[in-house]
C-alpha positions as CSV (number, residue, x, y, z in Angstrom):
1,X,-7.4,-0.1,24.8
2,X,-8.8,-3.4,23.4
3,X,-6.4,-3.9,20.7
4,X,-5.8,-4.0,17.2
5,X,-8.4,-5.0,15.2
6,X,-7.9,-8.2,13.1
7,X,-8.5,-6.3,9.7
8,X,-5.7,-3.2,10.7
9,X,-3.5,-5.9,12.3
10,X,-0.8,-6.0,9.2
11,X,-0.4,-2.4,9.2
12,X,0.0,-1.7,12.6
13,X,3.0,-4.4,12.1
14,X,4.1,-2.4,9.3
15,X,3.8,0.9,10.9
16,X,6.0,-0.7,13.9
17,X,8.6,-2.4,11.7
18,X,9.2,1.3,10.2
19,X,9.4,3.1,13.3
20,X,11.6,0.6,15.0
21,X,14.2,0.7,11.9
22,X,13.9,4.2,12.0
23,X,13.8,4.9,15.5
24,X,17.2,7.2,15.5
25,X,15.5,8.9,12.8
26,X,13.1,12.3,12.9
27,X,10.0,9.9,11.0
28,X,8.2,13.3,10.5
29,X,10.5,14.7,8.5
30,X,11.5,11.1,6.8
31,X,7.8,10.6,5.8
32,X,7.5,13.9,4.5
33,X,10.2,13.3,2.5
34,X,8.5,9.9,1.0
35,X,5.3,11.6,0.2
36,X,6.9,14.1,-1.7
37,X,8.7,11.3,-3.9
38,X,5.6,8.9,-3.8
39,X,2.7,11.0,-3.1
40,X,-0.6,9.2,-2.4
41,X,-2.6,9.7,-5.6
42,X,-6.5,10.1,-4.9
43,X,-9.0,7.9,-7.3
């Protein structure tokens, strides 16, 4: 592995800071749960 690229940098810190205060948590489940509240809308 080489990396994270420069442009993807501040959400692989982002995707890290979740994990790690959610680390006792089942994150599948937990971002289910988010999507269902915010889903992603498609423009």
């Amino acid at each position: 592995m080489k990396g994270v690229r420069k442009e993807m940098f501040y959400l692989h810190l982002k995707e890290t800071e979740f994990r790690f205060n959610h680390r006792r948590d089942n994150v599948y489940v937990l971002v289910l749960k988010l999507l269902r509240e915010k889903p992603i809308g498609l423009a």
